[in-house]
N, C-alpha and C positions, 0 to 999 in steps of 0.2 A: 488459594484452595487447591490440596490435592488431589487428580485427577483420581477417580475411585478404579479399578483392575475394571475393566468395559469388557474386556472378556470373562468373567465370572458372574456377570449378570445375567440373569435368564430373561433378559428383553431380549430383542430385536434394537441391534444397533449401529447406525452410518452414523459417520465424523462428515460433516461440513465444512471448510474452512481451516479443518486439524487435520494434524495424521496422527493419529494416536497408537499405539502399540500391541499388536498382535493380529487377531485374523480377523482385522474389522476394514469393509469395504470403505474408501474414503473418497471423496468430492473436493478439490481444490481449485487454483488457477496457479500459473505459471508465472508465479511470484519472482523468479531469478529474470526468466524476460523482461517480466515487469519493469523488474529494475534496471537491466539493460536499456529496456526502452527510453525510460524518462532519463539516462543520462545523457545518452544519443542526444536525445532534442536538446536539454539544455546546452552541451556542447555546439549544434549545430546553429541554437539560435544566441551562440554569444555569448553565452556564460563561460566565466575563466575559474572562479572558485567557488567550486560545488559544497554542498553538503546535505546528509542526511539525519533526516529524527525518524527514530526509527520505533517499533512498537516495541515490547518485550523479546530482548531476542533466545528467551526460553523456547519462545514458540517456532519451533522449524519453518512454520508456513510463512514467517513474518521474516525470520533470518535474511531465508533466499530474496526475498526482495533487498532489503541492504547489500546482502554479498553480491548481486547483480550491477546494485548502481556502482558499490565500490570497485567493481573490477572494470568497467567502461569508463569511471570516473579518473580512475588513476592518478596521475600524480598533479590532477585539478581540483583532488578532495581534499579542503581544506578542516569538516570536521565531520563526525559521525556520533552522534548522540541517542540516546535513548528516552520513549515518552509513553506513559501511559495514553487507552486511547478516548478516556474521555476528554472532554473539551478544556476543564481546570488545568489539569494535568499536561494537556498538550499548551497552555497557554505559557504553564510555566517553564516548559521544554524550550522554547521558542524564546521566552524571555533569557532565558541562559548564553541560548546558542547565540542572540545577537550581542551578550553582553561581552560576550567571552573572543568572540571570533566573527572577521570581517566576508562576509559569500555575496553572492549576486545571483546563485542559483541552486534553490532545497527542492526535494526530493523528498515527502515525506509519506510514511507507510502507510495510512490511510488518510480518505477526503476531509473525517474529521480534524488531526490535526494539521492538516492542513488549511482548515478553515481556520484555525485557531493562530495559525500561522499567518496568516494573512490578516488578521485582527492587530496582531500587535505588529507589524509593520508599518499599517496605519494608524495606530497609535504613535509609532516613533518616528513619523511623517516620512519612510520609506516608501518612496510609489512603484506600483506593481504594475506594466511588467519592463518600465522603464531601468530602475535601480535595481530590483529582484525580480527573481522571477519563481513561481512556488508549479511545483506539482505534486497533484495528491496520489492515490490508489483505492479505488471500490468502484465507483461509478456511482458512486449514490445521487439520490434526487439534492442534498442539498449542497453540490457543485454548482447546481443552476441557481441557488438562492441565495450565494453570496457573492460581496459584489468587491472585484472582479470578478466574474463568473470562473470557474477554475478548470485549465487544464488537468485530465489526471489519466491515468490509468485503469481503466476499467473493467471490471470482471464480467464475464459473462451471466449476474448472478441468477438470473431467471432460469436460464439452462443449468447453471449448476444446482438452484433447488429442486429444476423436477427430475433430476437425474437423482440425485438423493432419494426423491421422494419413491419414485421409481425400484428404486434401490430397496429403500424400508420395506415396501410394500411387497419385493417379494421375497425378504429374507421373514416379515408377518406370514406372509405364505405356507413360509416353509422350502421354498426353490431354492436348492444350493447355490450360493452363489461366490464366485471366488472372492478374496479379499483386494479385490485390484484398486490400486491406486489411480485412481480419474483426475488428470492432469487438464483444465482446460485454455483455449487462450486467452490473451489479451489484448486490449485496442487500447491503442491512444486517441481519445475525445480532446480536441486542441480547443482552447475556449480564450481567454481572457487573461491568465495569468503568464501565460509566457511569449514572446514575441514570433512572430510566423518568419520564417527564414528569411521573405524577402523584405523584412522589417529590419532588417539589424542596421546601428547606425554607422 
């Protein structure tokens, strides 16, 4: 679906999670770290060949998380693919990437396919975080409710919706407010999917 001109609408309107185009205030995370981050650890805990599935990379906010793991990844990134981000979708992302190409350590743009990743692994009796090891990106609750429980990337996303909200509330107002772009960070939640540094064998 195409994005409709956000500046020709006479609402009040903040981008969450987008940057969208023109003089509209926007709330992110710091998607390129992101990616930096989760390369870091898989290198650090013993991964030799990376790779990423990555969400649409239409989407600039979803890009920079790729272009971050690929540029820390470097010449350990053996593939970088693309998934839609529901769960079908990422499942069959995932079935590609293990048919196609041999990793020990994915990076994937958010926790859902990442979950989804971690399904057909153990589908394909690949043990996690022995043989592979998976990191997601969002922080969502259902990191904690698969099992292994998963490493990932986590947004701040509580602070980034009341800063939004924040946001709407006083461009509803009417309080000028500039179109600044609100970058915020991110943590790595170490969990289950990837091995702790003093674990490598």
């Amino acid at each position: 679906s195409n994005n409709p001109n956000y500046e020709e609408l006479e609402v009040p309107v903040v981008a969450l999670d987008r940057v969208l185009q023109g003089a509209i205030p926007t709330v992110t995370s710091n998607g390129y770290e992101g990616g930096k981050k989760a390369a870091t650890l898989l290198l650090e805990a013993g991964a030799t060949e990376l790779a990423v599935i990555s969400g649409p990379s239409k989407l600039p906010t979803i890009k920079k998380r790729r272009d971050g793991f690929e540029e820390v990844a470097g010449t350990h990134l053996v593939a970088s693919i693309e998934s839609p981000f529901h769960f079908q979708g990422a499942l069959d992302a995932a079935n590609y990437l293990f048919d196609h190409y041999h990793c020990n350590g994915i990076f994937a743009a958010s926790d859902v396919i990442a979950a989804a990743t971690v399904q057909v692994a153990a589908e394909r009796g690949i043990t996690i975080p022995d043989e592979l090891q998976v990191i997601g990106y969002d922080g969502i609750e259902l990191g904690q409710m698969i099992s292994p429980p998963l490493t990932t990337i986590a947004q701040p996303i509580y602070q980034m919706g009341e800063l939004a909200a924040k946001l709407l509330i006083q461009r509803i107002e009417g309080t000028p407010i500039a179109a600044v772009h609100h970058e915020l960070t991110v943590e790595i939640i170490e969990r289950e999917t990837t091995k702790r540094k003093d674990e490598e064998a």
